[in-house]
Structure formats: structure tokens, C-alpha cells
C-alpha positions in Angstrom: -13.6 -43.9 -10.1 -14.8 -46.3 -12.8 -13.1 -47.7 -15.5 -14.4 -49.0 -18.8 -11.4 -51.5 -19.5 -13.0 -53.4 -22.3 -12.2 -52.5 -26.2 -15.4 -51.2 -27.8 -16.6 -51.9 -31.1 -15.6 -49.4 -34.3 -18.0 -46.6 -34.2 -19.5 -47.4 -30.6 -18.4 -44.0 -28.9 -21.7 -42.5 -30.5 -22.5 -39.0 -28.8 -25.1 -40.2 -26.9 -23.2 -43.0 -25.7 -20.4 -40.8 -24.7 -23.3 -38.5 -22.8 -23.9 -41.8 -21.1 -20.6 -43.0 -20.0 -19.6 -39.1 -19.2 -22.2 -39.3 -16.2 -19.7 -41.8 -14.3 -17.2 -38.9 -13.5 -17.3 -35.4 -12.4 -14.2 -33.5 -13.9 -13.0 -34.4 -17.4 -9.6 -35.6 -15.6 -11.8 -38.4 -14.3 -13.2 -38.9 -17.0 -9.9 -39.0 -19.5 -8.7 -41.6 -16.8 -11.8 -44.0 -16.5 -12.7 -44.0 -20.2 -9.6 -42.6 -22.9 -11.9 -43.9 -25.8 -15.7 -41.6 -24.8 -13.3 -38.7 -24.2 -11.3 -38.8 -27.1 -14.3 -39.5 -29.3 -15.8 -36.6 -27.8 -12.9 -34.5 -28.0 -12.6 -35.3 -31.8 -16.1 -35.0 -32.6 -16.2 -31.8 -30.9 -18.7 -33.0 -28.3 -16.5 -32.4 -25.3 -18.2 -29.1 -23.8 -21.5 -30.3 -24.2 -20.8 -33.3 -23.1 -18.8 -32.3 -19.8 -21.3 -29.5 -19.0 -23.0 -31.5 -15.7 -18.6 -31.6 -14.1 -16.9 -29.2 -12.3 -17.0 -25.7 -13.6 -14.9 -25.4 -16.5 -13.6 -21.8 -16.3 -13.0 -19.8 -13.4 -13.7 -16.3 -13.4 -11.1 -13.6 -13.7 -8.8 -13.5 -11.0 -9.8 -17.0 -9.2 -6.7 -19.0 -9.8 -4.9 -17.1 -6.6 -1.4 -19.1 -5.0 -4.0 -19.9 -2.1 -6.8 -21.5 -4.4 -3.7 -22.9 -7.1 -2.0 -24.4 -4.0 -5.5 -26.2 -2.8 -6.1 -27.3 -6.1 -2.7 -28.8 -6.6 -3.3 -31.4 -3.5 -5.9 -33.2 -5.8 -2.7 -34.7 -7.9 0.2 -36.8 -7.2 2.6 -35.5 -10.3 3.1 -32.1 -12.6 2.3 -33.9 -15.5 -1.9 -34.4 -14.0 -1.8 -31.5 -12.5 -1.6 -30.1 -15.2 -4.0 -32.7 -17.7 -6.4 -32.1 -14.7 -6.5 -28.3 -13.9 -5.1 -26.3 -16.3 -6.3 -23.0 -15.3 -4.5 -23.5 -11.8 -1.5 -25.1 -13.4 -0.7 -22.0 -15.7 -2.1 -19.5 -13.3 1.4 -20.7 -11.3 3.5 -21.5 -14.4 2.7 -17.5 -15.3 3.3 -16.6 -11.9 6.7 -18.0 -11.3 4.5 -20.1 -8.0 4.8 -23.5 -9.9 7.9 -24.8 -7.8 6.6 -23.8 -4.6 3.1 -25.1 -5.4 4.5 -28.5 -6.8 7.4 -28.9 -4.2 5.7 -32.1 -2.6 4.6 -33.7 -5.6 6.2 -36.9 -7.4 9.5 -35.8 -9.8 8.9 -37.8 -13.3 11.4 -35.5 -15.3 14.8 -34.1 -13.5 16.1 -31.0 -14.0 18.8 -30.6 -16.4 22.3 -31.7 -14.5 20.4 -33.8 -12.0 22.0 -37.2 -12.9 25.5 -36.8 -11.2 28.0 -39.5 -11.0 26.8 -39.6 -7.4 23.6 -39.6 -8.1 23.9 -42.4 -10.8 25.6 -44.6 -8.4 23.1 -44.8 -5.6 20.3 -44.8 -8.5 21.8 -48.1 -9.4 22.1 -49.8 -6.0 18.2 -50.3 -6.1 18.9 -52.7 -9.6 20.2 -56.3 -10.1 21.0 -56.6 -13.3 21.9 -53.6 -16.2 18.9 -54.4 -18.0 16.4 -53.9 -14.6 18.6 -50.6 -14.3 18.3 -48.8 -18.0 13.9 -49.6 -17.3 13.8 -49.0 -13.7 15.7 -45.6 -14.0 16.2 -44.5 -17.9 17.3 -41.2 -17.0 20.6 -42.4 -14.6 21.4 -45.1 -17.2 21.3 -42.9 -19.8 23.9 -40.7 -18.1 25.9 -43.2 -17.1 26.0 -44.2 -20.9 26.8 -40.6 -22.2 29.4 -40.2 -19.5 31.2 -43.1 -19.7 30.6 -44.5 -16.1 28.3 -47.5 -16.8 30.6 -50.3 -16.3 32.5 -48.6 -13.0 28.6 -48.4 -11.8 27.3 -51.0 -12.8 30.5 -53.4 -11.7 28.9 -55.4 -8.9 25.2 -56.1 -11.1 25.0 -59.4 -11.9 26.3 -60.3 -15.4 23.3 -61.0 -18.4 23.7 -60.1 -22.0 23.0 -57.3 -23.6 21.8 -56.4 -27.0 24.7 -58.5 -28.6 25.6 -61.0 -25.9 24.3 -65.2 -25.3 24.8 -67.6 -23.2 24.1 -71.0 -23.7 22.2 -73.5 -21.0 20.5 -76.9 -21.1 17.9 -79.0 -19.2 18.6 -82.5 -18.7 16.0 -84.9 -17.4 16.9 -88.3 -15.8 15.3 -89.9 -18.5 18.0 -89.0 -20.9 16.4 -86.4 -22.3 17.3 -82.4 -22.6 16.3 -79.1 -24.3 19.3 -76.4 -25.4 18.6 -73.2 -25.8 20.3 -69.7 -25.5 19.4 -66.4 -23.9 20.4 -63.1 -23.0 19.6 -63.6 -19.0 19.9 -66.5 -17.8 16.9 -66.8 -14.7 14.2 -65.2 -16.9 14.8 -67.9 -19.4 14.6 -70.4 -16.8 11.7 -69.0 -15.7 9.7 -68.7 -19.0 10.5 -72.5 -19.7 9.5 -73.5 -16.1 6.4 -71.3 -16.5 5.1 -71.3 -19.9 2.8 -73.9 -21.0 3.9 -73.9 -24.8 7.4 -74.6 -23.7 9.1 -78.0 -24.6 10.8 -78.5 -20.8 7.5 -77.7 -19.1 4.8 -80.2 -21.4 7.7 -82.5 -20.6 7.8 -82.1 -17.2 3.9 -82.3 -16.7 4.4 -85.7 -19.1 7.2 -87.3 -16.7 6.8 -85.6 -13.7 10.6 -85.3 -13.3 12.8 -82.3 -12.1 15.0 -81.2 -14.9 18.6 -80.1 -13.7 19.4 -76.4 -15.3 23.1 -75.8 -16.1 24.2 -72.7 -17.8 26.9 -74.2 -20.4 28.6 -71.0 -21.5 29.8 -67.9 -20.9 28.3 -64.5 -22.2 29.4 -64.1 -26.0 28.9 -62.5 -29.3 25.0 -63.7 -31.0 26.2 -65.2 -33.6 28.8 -67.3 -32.0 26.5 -68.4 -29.4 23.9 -69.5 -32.2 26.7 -71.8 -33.7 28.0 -72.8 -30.0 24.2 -73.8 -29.6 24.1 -76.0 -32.5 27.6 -77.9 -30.9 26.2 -78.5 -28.2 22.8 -80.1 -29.1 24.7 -82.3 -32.0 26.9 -83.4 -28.2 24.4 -84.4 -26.7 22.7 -86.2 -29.9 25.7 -88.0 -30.0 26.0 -88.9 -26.4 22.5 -90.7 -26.6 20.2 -88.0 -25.9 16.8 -87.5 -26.6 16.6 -83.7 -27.8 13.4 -82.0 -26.8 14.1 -78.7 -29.1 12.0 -78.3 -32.0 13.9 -78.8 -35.1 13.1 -77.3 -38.6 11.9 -80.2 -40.0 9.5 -80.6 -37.4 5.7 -80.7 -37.5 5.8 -82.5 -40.7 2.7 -84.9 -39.4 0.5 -81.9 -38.7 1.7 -79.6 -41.3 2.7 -76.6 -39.6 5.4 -75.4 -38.0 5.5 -74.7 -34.1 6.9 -71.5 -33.4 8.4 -71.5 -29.9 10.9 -69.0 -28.5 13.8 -70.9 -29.6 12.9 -71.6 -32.9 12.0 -67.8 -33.4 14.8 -66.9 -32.3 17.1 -68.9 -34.7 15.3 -67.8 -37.2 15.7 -63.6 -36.7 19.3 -64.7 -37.0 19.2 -64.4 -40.5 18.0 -60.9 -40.9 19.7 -57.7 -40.2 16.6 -55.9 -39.5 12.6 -55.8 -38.1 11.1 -55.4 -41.8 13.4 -58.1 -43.2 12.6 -59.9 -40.4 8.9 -59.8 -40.8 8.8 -60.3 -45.1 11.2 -63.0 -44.6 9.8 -65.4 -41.7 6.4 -63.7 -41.3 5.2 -67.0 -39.3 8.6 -66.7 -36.6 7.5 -62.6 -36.4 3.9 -62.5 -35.9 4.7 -65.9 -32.9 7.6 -63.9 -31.6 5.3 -60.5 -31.7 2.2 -62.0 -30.1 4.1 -63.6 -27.5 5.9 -60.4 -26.3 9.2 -62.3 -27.6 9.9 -59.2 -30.2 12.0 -56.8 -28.3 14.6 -60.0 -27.0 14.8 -62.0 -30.4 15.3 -59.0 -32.5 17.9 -57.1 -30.2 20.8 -58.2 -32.3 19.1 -56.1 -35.1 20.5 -52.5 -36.5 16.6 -50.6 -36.4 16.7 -49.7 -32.1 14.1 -48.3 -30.9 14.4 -44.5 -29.7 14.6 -44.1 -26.0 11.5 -42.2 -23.8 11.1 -39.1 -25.0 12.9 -39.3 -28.3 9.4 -38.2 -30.1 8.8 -34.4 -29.3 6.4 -32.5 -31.4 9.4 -31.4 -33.8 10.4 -34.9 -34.1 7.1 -36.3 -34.8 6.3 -33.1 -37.2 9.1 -33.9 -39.4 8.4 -37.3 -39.4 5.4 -36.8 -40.4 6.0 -35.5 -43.5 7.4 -38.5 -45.0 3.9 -39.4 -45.1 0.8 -38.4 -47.2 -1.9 -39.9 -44.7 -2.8 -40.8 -41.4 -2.5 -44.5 -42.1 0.5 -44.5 -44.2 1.9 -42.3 -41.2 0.6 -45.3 -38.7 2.1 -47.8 -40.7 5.2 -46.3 -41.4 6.0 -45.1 -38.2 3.9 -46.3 -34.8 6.2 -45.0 -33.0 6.0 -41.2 -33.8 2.4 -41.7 -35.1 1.4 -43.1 -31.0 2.7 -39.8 -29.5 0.9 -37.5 -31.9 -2.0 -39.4 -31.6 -1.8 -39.0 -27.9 -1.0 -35.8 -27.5 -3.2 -34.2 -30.1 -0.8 -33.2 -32.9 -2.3 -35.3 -35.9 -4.9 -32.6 -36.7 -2.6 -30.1 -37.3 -0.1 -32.8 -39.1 -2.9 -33.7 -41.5 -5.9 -31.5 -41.7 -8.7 -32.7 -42.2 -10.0 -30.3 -44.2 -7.6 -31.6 -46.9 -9.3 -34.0 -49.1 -7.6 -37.3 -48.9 -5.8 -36.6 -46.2 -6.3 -38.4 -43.0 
């Protein structure tokens, strides 16, 4: 199956462009898959049925959608959720029929039934993660109900130990030619990692420039942000006092060229100051946009108060009532991505804001 991965132009998904690229596939699951931005162009333009006329016949007659012919057609998907994106005649043909569970027995489980996440359950979940962070993505359901339960810290007892949303530790490179970078972080290897990795970082150009090994030593233990921000500022004004040659980027910096080099550090000093994303982003819009670009957002602001709301959180009720807050589309975008992205997906805007209301949309 083909896949059109590049962004198109504003207003490229013309109909006859979308009758071109719909020739690629043969159902209108393959073709949702290979190209998301023909089909939904087509599907907003109300182009779709023309369009997908040349795929797989699109209703069945009467009758057709048997257990036999529903169980056949289920084999074509790995999950519930494309069986039923990608045949939805056979999908509720067994939903109606009570055959669904039979029918899908073999397929992948994304959602677990209600009561699924025992203690049990929880605790050998969490033997295939490292660290508490690698377990609440890996496996958001058990980590959830370890949260809600109260068992996350018996589970999670033998996981290595990294921050968490409040918690910093505090580490330093030192080079043999006296000089060293301080930083702090909320897991340890991945910082070490990003600094040993990422060209923009002040221990890597240095390394490249010396050619010398840096010796990593983590100087703290876990504690509270805002302690560990002050600890961090100890320690560097140690090792400026011990003769050091500092390799962190200081406020002041950049005055030669003018502008002000937003590394992770730096940006990350700088969220300090503000309680939340929006103060964040009026305040220090130059440490926001760095920290956004470079996929830094999430980490620097996780001391904040605004979370975000965990998979799932946005149902249609959710997002309906959300909605509201908002007279259009874009003020709803703007406002809030997050329950804007699932109603755009899933189809909901139209009926949110109408287009047949002027202004609206």
C-alpha cells in the first residue's frame, strides 16, 4: 500500500486530484491509511462516493453480512478498532448479532474490559518496564490503576529511580582540560544521552573541539524542582570557584551576536519562573517556541499546574462541552488543541459548528 507522507500545499486536495490519488488503493480503509489528507478532503467536500466508486463494493446486499462471511472478513485486520474503520457492515452485522467476541477473539486487545487491571495483573504489566516513566507510556491502562488503587510504589519498588513531575537531580561533565557543564534533569541516562548526542549541546561541540572523554557524575539525589534549580546554581558557582571553565550558557550570554541561545538548560531555567504553559509562552516566548520545537515541552514544563489529560480523557461529551466555550472553529483550535484534535479526527466539528451558520467555522 502506498503512502503519500509529504504535507501538501493549502487547497491541493482538489477533486480531481483526490480522483487521482484514490486510484492507488482499492477499499477506502486503504485508502484513509495511505493518504488521511485526499480522504478527508473528499470526505468533507462530499466527494467520497464518487470518488471511491472503482473500490470494493460499498454495500452489501440484504442479508450478506452472515457470521461465516463477518468471520472471513474480520481476518483482513489486526485490531477492533480497523475492523471496524475498514468494514463496517461486517463489524455491526456482529455487534447486532451478539458474534463480535467470537469473531474478534484472535485479534489484538487495545482497550480492556472494565476490571481487567488486577493487582496481579498490574504487577507482571510492570515487570516489562525499567523505569516509572517507560511504565505509565508503555502500559497507561496498569499505571493508571496502580495510581487509583494505591499500589504504584509496592509495584513499582524494584524500577529504577528517575524523577517525576516534581523531582531533579543534579549531574556534571568534567573534562580533563578543566572544564565542565552542570545541568539537571528528571532521568538521569536520557539526559546523558541527549548531551552525548545532540549536536546543539555545549558537552558534545566541546567534545568534537577537544576530542576528550568527559567523566559523567550524577551530584545529587532526586529532590523537589525548585531546590534542585538553586542546588544547580551551588554547584556551578563551586566549580567557578575551584578554577573551572563553565561550559553552560549563562544569561548574559550571546552578547557578541545578539541573540540569546536557547539550549535545554537554559529553557529549562527559565520555565521556572512561571506557574503555567500560557504564562510560560507570554513571558519567555523565545525559551517556549526553542523548548517546543525541540520536543523539550512536555520535560521543562512538568513542574507546571495545566497537565495534560490522559488517553482517552476527550470523549464526544467532553469535547462537545468544550466546545462551547468557543464561537469558532479556530478560536476552538486555539483554545483547546487538545479537544479540538479528537473532534477533528473523529468527525464531530460539523455537528459542533455548522456550517450552515454564518460565521461559524
Amino acid at each position: 500500500m502506498m503512502k503519500d507522507s509529504k504535507i501538501k500545499p493549502r487547497g491541493y486536495w482538489t477533486k480531481e486530484n483526490c480522483q487521482k490519488e484514490s486510484l492507488k488503493y482499492n477499499s477506502r480503509f486503504e485508502y484513509v491509511k495511505g493518504s488521511k489528507g485526499a480522504y478527508e478532503s473528499s470526505r468533507r467536500n462530499g466527494w467520497l462516493d464518487d470518488i471511491c466508486s472503482h473500490m470494493i463494493e460499498i454495500l452489501k446486499p440484504r442479508g450478506y453480512w452472515t457470521k461465516e462471511n463477518c468471520q472471513k472478513e474480520s481476518l483482513k485486520y489486526k485490531t477492533r478498532l480497523e475492523f471496524q474503520k475498514g468494514s463496517r457492515g461486517a463489524y455491526l452485522s456482529s455487534l447486532r448479532n451478539g458474534w463480535l467476541d467470537d469473531i474478534c477473539n484472535d485479534m489484538e486487545e487495545v482497550v480492556k474490559p472494565s476490571g481487567y487491571w488486577t493487582k496481579e495483573k498490574c504487577k507482571e504489566e510492570s515487570l516489562k518496564y525499567k523505569t516509572r516513566l517507560e511504565f505509565q507510556k508503555g502500559s497507561g491502562g496498569a499505571y493508571q490503576s496502580c495510581c487509583k488503587n494505591g499500589w504504584l510504589d509496592e509495584i513499582c519498588n524494584d524500577m529504577e529511580v528517575v524523577g517525576n513531575l516534581k523531582m531533579r537531580c543534579i549531574y556534571v561533565f568534567e573534562f580533563e582540560d578543566k572544564s565542565a557543564y552542570v545541568g539537571l534533569t528528571y532521568d538521569i541516562k536520557m539526559r546523558y544521552n541527549a548531551h552525548m548526542n545532540n549536536i546543539n549541546s555545549s558537552v558534545y561541540k566541546h567534545i568534537q573541539k577537544t576530542n576528550l572523554t568527559p567523566k559523567f557524575i550524577q551530584l545529587t539525589d532526586y529532590m523537589d524542582v525548585e531546590l534542585a534549580s538553586k542546588e544547580e546554581t551551588m554547584w556551578e558557582n563551586n566549580y567557578i570557584s575551584n578554577g573551572w571553565n563553565m561550559l553552560n550558557i549563562k544569561k548574559t550570554g550571546g552578547l557578541g551576536g545578539g541573540n540569546l541561545k536557547w539550549d535545554y538548560d537554559f529553557c529549562q531555567k527559565e520555565s521556572l519562573k512561571y506557574k503555567t504553559r500560557n504564562e510560560f509562552k507570554k513571558g519567555s516566548s523565545g525559551a517556549y517556541q526553542s523548548s517546543w520545537k525541540n520536543g523539550w515541552l512536555d520535560d521543562i514544563c512538568s513542574h507546571m499546574g495545566d497537565k495534560r489529560k490522559p488517553i482517552g480523557y476527550w470523549t464526544k461529551e467532553k469535547c462537545k462541552e468544550e466546545s462551547l466555550k468557543y464561537k469558532t472553529r479556530n478560536e476552538f483550535n486555539k483554545g483547546s488543541r487538545g479537544a479540538y484534535n479528537p473532534s477533528w479526527k473523529n468527525g464531530w466539528l460539523d455537528e459542533f459548528f455548522p456550517k450552515t451558520k454564518k460565521g461559524v467555522g
